[in-house]
C-alpha positions in Angstrom: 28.9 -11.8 86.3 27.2 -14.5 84.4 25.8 -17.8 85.3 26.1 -21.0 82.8 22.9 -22.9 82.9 24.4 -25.9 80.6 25.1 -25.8 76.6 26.0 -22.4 75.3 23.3 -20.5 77.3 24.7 -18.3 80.3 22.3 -15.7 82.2 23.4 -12.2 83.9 23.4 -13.1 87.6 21.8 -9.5 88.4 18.5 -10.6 85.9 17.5 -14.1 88.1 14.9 -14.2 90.0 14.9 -16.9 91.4 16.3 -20.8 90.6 13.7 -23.7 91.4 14.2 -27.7 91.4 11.8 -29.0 88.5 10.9 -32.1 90.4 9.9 -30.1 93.7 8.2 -27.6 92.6 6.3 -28.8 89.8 4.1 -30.8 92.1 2.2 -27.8 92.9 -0.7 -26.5 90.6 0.5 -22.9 90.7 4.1 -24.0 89.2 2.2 -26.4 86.6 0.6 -23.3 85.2 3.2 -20.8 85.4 5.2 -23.4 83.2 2.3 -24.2 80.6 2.0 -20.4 79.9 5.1 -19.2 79.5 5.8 -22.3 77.1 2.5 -21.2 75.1 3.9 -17.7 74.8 7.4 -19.3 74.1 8.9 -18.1 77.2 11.0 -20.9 77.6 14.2 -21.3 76.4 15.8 -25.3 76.9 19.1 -25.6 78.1 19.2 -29.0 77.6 18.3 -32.0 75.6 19.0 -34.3 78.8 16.2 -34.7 81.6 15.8 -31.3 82.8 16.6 -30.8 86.2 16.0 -27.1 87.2 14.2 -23.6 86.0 15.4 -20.5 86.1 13.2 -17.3 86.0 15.0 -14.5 85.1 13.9 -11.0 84.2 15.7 -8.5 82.0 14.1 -5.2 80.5 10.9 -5.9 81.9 10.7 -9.1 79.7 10.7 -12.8 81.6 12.1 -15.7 80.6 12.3 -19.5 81.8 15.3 -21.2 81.2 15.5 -25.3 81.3 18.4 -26.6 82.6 20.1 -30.1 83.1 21.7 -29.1 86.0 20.4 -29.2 89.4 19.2 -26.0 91.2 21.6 -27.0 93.9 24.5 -26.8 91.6 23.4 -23.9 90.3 22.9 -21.9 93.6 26.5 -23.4 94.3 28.3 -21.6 91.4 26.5 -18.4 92.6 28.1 -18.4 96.5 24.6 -19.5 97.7 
């Protein structure tokens, strides 16, 4: 099963780690950094064009990624049954 994060990009629901509101969780110096680095090793993949709303880590063959996403991290945890 596969979750859309917004525009053409979907993820395999077994792969996420976890789903995280940008506005939240960004206050925090930890978060701040975990974001700057993976977007200097090009990490992150944007989902959107709009004001981004949510992140979502995911993990498949050993490789992470961070995807962008317009929609809110309550929306997405929605479409998963969370």
């Amino acid at each position: 099963m596969y979750l859309h994060l917004g525009n053409e990009y979907s993820v395999c629901i077994k792969d996420i780690v976890g789903i995280f509101d940008i506005e939240n969780t960004t206050i925090g110096k930890a978060t701040k950094e975990l974001l700057e680095r993976e977007k200097k090793k090009k990490r992150c993949v944007y989902a959107t064009y709009d004001l981004p709303k949510s992140f979502v880590i995911v993990v498949k063959n050993g490789e992470e990624k961070i995807y962008i996403s317009q929609l809110a991290a309550y929306t997405l945890q929605k479409r998963l049954g969370i």
